[in-house]
C-alpha beads as a LAMMPS data file, in Angstrom:
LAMMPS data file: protein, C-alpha beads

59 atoms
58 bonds

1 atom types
1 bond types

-500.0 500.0 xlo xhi
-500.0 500.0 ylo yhi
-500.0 500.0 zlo zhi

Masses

1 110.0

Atoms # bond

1 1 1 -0.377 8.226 -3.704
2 1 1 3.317 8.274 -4.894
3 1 1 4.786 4.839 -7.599
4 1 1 8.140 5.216 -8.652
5 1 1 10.289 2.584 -10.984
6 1 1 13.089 2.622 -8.934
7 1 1 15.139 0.850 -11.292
8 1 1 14.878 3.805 -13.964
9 1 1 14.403 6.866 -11.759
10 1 1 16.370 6.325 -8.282
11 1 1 15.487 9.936 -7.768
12 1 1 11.963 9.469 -7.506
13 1 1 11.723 12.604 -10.172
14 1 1 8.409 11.164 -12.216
15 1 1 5.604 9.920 -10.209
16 1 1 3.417 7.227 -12.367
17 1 1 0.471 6.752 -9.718
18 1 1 -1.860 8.449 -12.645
19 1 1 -0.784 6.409 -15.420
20 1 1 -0.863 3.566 -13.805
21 1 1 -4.052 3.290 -11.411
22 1 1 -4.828 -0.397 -11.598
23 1 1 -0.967 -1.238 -9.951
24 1 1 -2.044 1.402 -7.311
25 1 1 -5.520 0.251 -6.469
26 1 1 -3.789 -3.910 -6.236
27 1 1 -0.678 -2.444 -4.124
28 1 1 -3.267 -0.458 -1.796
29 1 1 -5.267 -3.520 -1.454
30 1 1 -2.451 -5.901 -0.516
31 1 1 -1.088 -3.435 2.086
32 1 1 -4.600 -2.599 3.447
33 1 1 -4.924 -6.881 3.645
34 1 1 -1.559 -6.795 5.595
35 1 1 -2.625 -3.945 7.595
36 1 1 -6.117 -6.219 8.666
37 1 1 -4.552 -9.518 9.423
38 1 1 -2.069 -7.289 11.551
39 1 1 0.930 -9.644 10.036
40 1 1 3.147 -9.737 6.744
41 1 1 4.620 -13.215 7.908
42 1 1 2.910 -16.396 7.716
43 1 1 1.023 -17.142 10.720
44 1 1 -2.304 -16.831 12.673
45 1 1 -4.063 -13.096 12.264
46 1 1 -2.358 -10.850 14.775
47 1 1 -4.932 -8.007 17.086
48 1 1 -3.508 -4.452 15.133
49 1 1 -2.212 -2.546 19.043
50 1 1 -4.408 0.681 17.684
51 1 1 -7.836 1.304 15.389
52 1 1 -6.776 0.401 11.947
53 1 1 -7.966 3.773 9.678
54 1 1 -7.392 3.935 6.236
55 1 1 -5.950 6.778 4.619
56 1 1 -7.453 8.141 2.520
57 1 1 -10.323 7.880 4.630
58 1 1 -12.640 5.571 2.520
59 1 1 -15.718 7.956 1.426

Bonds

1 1 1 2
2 1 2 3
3 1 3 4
4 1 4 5
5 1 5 6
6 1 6 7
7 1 7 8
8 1 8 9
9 1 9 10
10 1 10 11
11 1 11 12
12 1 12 13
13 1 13 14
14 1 14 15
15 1 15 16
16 1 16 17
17 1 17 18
18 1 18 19
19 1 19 20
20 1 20 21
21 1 21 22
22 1 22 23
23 1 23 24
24 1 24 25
25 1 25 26
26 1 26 27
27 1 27 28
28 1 28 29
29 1 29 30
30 1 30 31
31 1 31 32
32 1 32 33
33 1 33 34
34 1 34 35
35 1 35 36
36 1 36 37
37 1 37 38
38 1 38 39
39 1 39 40
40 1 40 41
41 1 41 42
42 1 42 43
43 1 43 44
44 1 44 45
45 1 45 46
46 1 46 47
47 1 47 48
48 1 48 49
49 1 49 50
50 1 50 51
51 1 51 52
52 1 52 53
53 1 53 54
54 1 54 55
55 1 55 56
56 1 56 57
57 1 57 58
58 1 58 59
């Protein structure tokens, strides 16, 4: 998992996944809840066209 301040480092030079692993576990979360309703606009839950996997695989 890659999280970059964009604002400070444009070149994406200093990844701060590790020192920041509570912001990566709620950012993974949201997108996986996307991911499930199939949508990221308001509206009904949407079928996903394909098996929805997580990666990483969840052990």
């Amino acid at each position: 998992m890659h999280l970059y301040d964009l604002a400070t480092d444009p070149g994406e030079t200093r990844n701060l996944a590790a020192e920041q692993p509570r912001r990566v576990a709620d950012m993974t979360a949201a997108y996986g809840a996307l991911v499930t309703a199939g949508r990221s606009t308001p509206g009904p839950a949407a079928k996903n066209d394909v098996a929805v996997r997580p990666y990483p695989p969840e052990r």
